[in-house]
C-alpha positions as CSV (number, residue, x, y, z in Angstrom):
1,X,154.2,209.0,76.9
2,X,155.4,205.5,77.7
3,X,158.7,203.7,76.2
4,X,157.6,202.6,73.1
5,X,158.8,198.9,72.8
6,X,159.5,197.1,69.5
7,X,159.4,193.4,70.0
8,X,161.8,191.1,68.1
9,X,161.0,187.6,67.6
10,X,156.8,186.4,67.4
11,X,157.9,182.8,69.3
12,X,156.4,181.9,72.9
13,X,159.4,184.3,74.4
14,X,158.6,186.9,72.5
15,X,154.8,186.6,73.0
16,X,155.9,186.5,76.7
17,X,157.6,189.7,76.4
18,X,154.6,191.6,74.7
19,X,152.4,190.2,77.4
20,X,154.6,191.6,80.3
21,X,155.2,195.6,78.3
22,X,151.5,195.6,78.2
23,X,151.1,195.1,81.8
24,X,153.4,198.0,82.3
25,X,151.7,201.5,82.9
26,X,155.3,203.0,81.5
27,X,155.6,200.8,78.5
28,X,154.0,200.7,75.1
29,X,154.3,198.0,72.8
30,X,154.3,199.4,69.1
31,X,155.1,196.5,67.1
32,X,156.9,193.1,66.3
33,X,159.1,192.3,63.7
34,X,159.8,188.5,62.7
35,X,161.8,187.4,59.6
36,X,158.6,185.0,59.8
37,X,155.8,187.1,60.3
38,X,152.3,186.4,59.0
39,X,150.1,188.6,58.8
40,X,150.1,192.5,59.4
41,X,149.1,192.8,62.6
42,X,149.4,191.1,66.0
43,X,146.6,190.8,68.5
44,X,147.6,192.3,72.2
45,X,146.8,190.5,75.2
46,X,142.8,190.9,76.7
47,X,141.3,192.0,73.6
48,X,143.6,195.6,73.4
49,X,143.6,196.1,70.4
50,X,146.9,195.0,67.8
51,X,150.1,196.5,67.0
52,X,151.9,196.3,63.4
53,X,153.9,192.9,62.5
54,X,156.5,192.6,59.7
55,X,159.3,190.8,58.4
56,X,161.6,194.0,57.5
57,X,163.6,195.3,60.5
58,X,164.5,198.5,58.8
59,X,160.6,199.0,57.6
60,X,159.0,198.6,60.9
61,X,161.5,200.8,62.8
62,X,160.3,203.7,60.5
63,X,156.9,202.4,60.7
64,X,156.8,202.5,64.5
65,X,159.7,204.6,65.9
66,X,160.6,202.6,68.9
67,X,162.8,203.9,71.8
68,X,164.4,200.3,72.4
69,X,163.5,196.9,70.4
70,X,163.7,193.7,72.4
71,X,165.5,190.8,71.2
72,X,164.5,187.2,71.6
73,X,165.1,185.6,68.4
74,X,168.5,183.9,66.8
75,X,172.0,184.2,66.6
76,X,171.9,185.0,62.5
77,X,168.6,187.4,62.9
78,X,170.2,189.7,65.6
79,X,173.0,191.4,64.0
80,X,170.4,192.7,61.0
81,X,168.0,193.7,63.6
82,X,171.2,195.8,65.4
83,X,171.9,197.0,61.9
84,X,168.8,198.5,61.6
85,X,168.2,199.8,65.0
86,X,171.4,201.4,66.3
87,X,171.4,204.5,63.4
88,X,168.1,205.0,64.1
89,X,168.4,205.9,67.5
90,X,166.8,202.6,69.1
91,X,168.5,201.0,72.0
92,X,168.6,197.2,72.4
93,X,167.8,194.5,75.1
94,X,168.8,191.1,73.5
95,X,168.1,187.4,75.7
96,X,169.1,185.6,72.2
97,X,172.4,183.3,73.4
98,X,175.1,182.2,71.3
99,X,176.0,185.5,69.5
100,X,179.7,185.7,68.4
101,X,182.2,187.8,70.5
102,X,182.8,189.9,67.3
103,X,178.9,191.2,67.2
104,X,179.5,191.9,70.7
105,X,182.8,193.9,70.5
106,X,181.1,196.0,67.6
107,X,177.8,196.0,69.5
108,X,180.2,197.8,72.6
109,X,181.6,200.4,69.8
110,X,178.3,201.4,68.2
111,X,176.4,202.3,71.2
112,X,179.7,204.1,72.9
113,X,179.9,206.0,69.4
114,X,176.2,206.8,69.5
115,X,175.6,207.7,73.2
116,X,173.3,204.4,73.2
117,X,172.2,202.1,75.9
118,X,172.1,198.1,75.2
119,X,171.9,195.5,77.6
120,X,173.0,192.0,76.4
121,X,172.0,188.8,79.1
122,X,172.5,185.2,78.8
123,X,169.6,185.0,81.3
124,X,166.7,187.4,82.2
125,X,166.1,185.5,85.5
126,X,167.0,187.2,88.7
127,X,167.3,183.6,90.1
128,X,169.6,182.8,87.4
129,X,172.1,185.5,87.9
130,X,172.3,184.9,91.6
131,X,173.0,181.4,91.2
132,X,175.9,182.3,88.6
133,X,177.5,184.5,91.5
134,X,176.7,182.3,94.1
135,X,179.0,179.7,92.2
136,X,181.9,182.3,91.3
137,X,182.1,183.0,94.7
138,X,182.1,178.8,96.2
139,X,184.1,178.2,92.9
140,X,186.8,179.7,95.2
141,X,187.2,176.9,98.0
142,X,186.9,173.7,95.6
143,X,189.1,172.7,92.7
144,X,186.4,170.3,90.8
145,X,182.8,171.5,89.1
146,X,180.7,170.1,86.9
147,X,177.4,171.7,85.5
148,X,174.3,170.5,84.4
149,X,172.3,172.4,82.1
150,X,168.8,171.6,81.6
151,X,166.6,173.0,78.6
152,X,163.4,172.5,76.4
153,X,163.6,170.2,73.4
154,X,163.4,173.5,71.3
155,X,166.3,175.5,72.4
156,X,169.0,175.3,69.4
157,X,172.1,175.9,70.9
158,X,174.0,173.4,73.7
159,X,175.9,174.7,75.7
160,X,173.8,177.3,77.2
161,X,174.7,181.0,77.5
162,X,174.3,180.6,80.7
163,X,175.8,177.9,81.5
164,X,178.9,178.8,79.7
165,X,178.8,182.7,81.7
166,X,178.9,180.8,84.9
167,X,181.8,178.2,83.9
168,X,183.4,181.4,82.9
169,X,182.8,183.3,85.4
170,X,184.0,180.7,88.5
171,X,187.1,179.9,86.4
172,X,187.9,183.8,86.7
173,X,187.7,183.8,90.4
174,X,190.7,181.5,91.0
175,X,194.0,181.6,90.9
176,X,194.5,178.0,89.1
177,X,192.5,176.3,87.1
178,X,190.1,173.2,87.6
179,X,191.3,169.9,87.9
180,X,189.0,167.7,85.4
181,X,189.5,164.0,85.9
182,X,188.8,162.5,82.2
183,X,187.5,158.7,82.1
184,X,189.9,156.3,82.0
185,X,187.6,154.7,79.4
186,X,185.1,156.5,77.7
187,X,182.8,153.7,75.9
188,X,180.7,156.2,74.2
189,X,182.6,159.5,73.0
190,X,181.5,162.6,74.4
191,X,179.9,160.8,77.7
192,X,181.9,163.0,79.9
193,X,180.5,166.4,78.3
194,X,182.3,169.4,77.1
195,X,185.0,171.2,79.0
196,X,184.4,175.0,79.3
197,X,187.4,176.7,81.1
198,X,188.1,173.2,82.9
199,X,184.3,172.7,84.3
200,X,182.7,170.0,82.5
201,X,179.3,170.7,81.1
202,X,176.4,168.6,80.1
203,X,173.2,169.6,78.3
204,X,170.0,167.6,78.7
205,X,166.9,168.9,75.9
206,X,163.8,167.3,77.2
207,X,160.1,168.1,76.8
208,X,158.7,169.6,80.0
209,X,161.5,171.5,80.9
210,X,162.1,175.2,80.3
211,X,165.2,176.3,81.8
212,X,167.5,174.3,84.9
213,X,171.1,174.5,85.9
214,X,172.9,172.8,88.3
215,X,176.4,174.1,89.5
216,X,178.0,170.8,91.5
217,X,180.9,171.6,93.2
218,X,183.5,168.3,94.9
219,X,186.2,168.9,97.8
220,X,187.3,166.0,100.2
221,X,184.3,164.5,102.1
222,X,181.4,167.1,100.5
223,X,179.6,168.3,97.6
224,X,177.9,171.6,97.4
225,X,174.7,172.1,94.9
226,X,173.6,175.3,93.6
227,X,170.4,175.5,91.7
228,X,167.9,177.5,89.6
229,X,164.8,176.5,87.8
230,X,162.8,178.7,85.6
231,X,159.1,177.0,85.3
232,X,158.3,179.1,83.2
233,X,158.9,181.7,80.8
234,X,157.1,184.8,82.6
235,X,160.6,184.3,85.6
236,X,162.4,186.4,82.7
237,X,159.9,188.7,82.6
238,X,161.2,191.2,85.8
239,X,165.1,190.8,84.2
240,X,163.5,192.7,80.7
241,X,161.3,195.1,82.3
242,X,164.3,196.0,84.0
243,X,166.5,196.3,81.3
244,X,164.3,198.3,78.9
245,X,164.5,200.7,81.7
246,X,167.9,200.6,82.3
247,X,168.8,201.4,78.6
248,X,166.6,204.2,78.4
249,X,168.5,206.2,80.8
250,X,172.4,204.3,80.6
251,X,174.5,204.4,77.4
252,X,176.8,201.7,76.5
253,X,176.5,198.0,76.3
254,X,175.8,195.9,79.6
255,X,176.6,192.3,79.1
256,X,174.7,190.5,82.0
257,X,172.1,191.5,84.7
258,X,174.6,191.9,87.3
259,X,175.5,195.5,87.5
260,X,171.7,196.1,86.6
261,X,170.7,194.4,90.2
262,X,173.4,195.8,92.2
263,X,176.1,192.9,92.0
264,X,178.9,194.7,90.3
């Protein structure tokens, strides 16, 4: 028997995620659940077959018995969908950004209370999470940054997760903070973008885009560029395989691939 996966969210991530457990010999797709759903069943990918599709979290967990339910959805759907999963024995693998540290912190207590495994990840991309260590490490050796985050006209929050991880994360490498120059006239408020731990960020929601970032960092006489670009939505696809893995077999909560790929 494979690891039967419950798929959270009926969007074009999560039709992205059923696509890539079907392709896996070890995985099994059992269901999705969507506060939206239409319908009662969803068609799977190359004519096999459909699996069950409903709007009740609680419902389709007992209708389907998942192992772990992935997560792609909103910051106001996830917590019911933890409520109903975490007593019934189902691990979690959540890509939905903007969650607040208090879901997270009880999140970390209910899977160490029930021996369960979750993984929680700004970013599913492999490329991703190397570029966010990448700049950690250079934010070391230069005392400005900016970031430049890059998304779809569709995404609803701004900043990024990730883009707010990686400011995060290089602020937590140093031993002083980032100098941040503000204009000396700012014609048009908020033109200089949003300071996140000293590291100003700007967002840019465009059609035709699916997922950038740009880390710039400034010292005297140079300017280092790290990038990633996600063209499309099947580069998150190896970061969830991996995860749903992962949480089978490790209890407690992972925030981040990191640790999963060997960088912590």
């Amino acid at each position: 028997m494979g690891i039967r996966v419950l798929i959270s969210g009926s969007g074009k991530m999560g039709s992205e995620v059923l696509a890539a457990v079907c392709r896996e010999e070890d995985l099994e797709p059992v269901g999705v659940v969507d506060l939206f759903a239409k319908g009662d069943n969803v068609s799977l990918p190359d004519g096999a077959g459909a699996v069950p599709f409903g709007t009740d979290a609680v419902a389709m967990i007992k209708e389907t018995r998942p192992d772990v339910a992935v997560d792609f959805s909103n910051a106001e759907w996830t917590p019911r969908l933890s409520d109903a999963a975490l007593p019934a024995g189902v691990r979690l693998v959540i890509g939905t950004t903007g969650l607040p540290d208090a879901f997270l912190n009880n999140l970390e207590e209910e899977c160490s209370r029930r021996n369960l495994g979750a993984v929680v990840a700004p970013n599913f991309a492999i490329g991703a999470v190397l570029m966010q260590h990448f700049s950690a490490l250079a934010a070391r050796y230069y005392d400005y940054a900016e970031i430049i985050e890059l998304h779809h006209e569709g995404k609803a929050d701004a900043p990024s997760g990730t883009s707010i991880a990686t400011a995060r994360a290089m602020a937590a490498g140093r031993d002083k903070g980032f100098e941040r120059t503000p204009a000396q006239k700012e014609t048009v408020p908020g033109t200089r973008g949003a300071d996140v731990d000293g590291i100003t960020v700007h967002s840019v929601r465009l059609p035709g885009l699916v997922a950038h970032q740009e880390v710039i960092l400034g010292g005297t006489g140079e300017t280092l560029r790290i990038r990633h670009d996600s063209l499309g939505r099947d580069s998150y696809m190896p970061g969830v395989i991996m995860a749903i893995r992962h949480v089978m077999n490790t209890p407690g909560l992972v925030v981040g691939l990191e640790e999963l790929i060997g960088l912590k």
